[in-house]
KOLBA-265496 format. One record per atom (N, C-alpha, C): residue in one letter; atom name; x, y, z. Coordinates in steps of 0.1 Angstrom, whole numbers, plus 5000, padded with zeros to 4 digits. Layout:
+------+------+------+-------+------+
: type : atom : east : north :   up :
+------+------+------+-------+------+
:    A :   CA :    X :     Y :    Z :
...
+------+------+------+-------+------+
END
This chain:
+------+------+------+-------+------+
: type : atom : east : north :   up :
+------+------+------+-------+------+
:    X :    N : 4721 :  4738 : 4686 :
:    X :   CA : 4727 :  4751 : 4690 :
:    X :    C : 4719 :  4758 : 4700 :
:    X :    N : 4728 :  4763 : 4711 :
:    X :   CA : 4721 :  4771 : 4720 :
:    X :    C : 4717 :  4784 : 4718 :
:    X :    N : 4708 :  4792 : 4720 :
:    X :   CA : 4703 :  4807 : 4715 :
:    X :    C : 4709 :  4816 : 4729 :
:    X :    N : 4719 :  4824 : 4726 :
:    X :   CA : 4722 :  4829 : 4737 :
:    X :    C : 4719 :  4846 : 4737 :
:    X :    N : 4716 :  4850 : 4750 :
:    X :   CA : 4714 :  4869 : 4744 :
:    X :    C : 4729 :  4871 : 4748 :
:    X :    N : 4724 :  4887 : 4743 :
:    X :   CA : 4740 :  4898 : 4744 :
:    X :    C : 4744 :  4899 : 4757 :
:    X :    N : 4728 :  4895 : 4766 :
:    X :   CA : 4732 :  4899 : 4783 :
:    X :    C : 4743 :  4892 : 4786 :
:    X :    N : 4742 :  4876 : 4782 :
:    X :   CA : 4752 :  4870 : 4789 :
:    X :    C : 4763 :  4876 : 4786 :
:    X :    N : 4770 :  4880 : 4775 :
:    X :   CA : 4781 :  4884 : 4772 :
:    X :    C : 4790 :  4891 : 4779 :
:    X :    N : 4778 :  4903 : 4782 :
:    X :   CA : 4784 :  4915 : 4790 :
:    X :    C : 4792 :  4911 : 4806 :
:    X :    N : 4802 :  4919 : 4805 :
:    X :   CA : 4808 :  4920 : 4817 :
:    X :    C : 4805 :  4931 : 4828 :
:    X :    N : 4799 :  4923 : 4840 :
:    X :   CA : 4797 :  4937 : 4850 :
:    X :    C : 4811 :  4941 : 4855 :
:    X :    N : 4805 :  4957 : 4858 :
:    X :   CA : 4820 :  4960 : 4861 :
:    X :    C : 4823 :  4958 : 4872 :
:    X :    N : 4838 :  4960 : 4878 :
:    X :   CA : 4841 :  4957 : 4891 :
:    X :    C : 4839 :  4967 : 4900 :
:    X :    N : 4831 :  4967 : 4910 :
:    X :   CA : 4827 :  4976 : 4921 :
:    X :    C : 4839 :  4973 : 4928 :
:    X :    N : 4844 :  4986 : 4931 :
:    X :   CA : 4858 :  4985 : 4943 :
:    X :    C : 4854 :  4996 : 4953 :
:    X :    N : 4859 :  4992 : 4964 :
:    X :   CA : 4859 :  5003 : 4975 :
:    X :    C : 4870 :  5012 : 4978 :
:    X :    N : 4870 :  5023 : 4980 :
:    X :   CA : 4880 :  5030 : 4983 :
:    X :    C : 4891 :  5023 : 4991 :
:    X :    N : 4901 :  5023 : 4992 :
:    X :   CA : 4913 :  5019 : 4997 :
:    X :    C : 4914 :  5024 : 5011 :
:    X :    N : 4915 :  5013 : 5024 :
:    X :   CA : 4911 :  5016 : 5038 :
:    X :    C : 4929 :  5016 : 5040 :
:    X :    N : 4937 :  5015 : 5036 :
:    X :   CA : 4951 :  5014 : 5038 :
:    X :    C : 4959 :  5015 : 5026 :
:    X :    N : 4967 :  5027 : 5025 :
:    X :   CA : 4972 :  5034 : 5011 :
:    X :    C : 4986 :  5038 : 5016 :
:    X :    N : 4994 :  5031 : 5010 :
:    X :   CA : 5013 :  5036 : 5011 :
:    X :    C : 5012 :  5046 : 4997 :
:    X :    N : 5015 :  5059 : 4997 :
:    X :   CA : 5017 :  5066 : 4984 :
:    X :    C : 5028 :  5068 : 4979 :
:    X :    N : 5035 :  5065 : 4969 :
:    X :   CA : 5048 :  5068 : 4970 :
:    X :    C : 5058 :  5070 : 4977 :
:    X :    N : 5061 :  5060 : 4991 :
:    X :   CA : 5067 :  5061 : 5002 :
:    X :    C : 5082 :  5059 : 5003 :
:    X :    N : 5084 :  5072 : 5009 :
:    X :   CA : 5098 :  5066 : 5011 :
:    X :    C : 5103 :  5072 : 5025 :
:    X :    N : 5113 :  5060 : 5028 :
:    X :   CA : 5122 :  5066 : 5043 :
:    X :    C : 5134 :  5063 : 5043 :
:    X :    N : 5138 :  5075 : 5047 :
:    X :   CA : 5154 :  5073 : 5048 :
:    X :    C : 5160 :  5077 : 5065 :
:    X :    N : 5167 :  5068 : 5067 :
:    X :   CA : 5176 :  5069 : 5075 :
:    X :    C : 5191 :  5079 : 5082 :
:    X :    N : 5191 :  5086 : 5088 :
:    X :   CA : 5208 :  5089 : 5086 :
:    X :    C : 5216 :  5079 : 5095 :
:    X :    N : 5227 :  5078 : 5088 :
:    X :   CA : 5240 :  5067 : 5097 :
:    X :    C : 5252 :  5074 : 5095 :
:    X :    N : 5261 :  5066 : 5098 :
:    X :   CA : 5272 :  5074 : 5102 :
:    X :    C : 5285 :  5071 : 5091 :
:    X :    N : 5277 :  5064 : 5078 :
:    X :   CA : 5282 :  5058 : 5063 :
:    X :    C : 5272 :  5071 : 5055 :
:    X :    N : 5261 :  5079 : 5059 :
:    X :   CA : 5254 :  5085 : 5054 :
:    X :    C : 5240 :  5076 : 5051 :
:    X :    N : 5233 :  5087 : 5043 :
:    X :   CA : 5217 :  5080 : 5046 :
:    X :    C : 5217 :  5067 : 5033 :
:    X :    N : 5203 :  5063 : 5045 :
:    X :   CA : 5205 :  5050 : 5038 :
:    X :    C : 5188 :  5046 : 5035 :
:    X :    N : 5185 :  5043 : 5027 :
:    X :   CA : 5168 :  5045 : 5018 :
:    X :    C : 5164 :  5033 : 5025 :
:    X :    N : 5157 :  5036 : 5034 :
:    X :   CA : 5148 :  5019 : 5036 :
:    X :    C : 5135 :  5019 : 5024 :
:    X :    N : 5127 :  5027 : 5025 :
:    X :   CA : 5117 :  5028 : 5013 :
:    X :    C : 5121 :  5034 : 5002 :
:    X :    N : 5117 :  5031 : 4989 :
:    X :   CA : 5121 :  5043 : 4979 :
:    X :    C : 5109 :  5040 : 4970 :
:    X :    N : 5101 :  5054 : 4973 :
:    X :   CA : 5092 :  5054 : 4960 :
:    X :    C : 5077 :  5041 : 4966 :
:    X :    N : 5079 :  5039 : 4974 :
:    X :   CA : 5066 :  5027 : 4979 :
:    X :    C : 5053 :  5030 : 4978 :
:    X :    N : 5047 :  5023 : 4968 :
:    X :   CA : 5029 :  5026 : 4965 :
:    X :    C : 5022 :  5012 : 4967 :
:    X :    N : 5011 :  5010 : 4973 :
:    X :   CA : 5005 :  4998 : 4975 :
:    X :    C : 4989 :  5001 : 4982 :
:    X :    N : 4980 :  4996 : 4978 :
:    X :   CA : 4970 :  5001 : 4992 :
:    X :    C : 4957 :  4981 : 4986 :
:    X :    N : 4954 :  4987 : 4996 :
:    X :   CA : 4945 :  4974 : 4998 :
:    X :    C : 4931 :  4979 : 5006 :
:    X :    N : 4923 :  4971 : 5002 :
:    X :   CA : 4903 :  4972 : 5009 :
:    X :    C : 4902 :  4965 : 5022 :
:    X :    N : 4895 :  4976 : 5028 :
:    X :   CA : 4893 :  4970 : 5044 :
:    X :    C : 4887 :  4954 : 5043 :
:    X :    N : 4893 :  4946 : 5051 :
:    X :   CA : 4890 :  4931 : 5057 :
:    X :    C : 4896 :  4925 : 5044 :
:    X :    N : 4906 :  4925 : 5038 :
:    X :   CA : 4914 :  4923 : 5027 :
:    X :    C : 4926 :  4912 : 5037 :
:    X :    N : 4928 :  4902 : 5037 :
:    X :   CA : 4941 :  4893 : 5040 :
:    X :    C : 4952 :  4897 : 5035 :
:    X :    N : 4961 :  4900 : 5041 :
:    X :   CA : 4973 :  4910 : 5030 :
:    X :    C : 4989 :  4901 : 5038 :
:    X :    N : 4999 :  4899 : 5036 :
:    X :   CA : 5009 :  4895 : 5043 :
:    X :    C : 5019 :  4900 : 5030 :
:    X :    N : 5031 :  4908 : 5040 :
:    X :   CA : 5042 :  4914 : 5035 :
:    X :    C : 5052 :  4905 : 5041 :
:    X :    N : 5056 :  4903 : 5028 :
:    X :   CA : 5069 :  4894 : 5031 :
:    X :    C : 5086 :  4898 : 5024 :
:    X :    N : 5096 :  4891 : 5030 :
:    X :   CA : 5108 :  4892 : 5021 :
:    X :    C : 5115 :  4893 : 5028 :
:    X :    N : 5128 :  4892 : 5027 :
:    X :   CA : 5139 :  4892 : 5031 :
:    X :    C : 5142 :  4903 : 5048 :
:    X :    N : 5152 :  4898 : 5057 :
:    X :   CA : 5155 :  4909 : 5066 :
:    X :    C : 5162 :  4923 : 5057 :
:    X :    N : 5157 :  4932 : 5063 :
:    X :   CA : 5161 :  4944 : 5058 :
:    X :    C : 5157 :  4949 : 5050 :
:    X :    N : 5145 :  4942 : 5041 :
:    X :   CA : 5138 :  4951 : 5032 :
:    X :    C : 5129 :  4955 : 5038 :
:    X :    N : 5126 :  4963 : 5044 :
:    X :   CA : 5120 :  4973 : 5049 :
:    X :    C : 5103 :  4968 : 5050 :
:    X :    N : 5102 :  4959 : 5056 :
:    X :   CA : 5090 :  4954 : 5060 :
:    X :    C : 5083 :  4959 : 5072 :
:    X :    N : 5090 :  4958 : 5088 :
:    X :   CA : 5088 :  4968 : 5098 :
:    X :    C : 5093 :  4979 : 5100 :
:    X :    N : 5097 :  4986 : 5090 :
:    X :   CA : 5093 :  5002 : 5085 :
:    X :    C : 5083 :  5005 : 5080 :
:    X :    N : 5082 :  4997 : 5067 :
:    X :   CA : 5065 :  4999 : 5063 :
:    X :    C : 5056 :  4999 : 5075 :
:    X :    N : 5054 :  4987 : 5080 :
:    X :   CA : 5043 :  4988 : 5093 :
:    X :    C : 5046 :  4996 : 5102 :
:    X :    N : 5058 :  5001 : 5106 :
:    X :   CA : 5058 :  5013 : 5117 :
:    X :    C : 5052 :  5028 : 5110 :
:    X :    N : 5052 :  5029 : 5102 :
:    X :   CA : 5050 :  5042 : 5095 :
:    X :    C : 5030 :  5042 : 5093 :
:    X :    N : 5026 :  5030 : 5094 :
:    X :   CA : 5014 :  5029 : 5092 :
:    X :    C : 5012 :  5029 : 5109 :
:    X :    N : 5016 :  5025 : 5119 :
:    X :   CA : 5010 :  5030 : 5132 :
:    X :    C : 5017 :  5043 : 5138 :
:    X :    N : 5020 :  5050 : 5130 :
:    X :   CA : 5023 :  5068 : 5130 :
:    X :    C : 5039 :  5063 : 5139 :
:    X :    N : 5043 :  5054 : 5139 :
:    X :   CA : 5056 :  5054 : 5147 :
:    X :    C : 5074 :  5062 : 5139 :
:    X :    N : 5069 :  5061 : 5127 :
:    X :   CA : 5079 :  5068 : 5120 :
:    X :    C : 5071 :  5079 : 5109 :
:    X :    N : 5077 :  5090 : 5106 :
:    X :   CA : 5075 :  5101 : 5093 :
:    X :    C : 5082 :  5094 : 5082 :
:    X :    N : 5074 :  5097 : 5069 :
:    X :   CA : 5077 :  5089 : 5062 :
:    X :    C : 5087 :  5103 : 5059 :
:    X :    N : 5098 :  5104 : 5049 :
:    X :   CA : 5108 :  5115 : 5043 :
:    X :    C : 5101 :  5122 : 5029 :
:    X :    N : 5092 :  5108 : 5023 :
:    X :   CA : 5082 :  5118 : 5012 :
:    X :    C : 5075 :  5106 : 5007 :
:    X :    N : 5062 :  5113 : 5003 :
:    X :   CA : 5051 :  5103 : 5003 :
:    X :    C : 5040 :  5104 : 5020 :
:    X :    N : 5028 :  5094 : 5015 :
:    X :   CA : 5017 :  5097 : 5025 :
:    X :    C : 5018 :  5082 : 5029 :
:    X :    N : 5008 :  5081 : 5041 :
:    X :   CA : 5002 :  5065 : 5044 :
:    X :    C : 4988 :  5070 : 5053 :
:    X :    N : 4981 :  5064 : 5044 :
:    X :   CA : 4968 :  5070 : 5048 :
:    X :    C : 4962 :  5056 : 5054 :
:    X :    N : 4944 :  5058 : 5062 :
:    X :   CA : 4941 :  5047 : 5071 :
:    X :    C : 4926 :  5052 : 5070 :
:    X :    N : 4921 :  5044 : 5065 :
:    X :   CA : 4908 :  5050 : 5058 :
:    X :    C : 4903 :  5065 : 5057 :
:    X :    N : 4911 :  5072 : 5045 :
:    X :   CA : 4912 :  5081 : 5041 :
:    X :    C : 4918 :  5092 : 5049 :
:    X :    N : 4925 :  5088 : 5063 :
:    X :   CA : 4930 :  5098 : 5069 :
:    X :    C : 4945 :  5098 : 5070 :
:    X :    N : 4953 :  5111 : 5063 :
:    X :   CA : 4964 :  5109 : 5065 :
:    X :    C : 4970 :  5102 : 5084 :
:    X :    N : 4979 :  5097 : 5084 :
:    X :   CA : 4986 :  5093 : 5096 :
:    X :    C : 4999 :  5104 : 5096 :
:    X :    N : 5005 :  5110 : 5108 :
:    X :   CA : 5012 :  5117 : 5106 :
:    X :    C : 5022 :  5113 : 5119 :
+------+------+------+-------+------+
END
């Protein structure tokens, strides 16, 4: 039998870094001529700088709306999208 201490046991905690890219409850809506139309609803996600990240899914789920709203090209209708802790507006 091996003699083991308590040290091994323990679990260190996870050091995390503040979030360099933050969708907060995002949403955007559109108007059309059927009425508005939700490309985001409610979208939260954020990730650590130098983090490999790829958004994927179908046309029309609102993939290059997310990324436009992170290079300030669209207002989001409610919710933030921040870029190392600074709102984008």
């Amino acid at each position: 039998m091996i003699a083991r201490s308590r040290a091994h046991d323990a679990v260190a905690p996870r050091v995390t870094n503040p979030p360099f890219v933050e969708f907060d409850d995002l949403s955007i809506e559109f108007a059309s001529s059927d009425g508005p139309v939700l490309a985001l609803d409610h979208a939260s996600l954020h990730f650590e700088e130098g983090a490999f990240v790829c958004i994927v899914g179908p046309s029309g789920c609102g993939k290059t709306t997310l990324l436009q709203t992170l290079a300030g090209f669209l207002k989001p209708t409610s919710g933030s999208v921040r870029l190392d802790g600074r709102v984008i507006d």
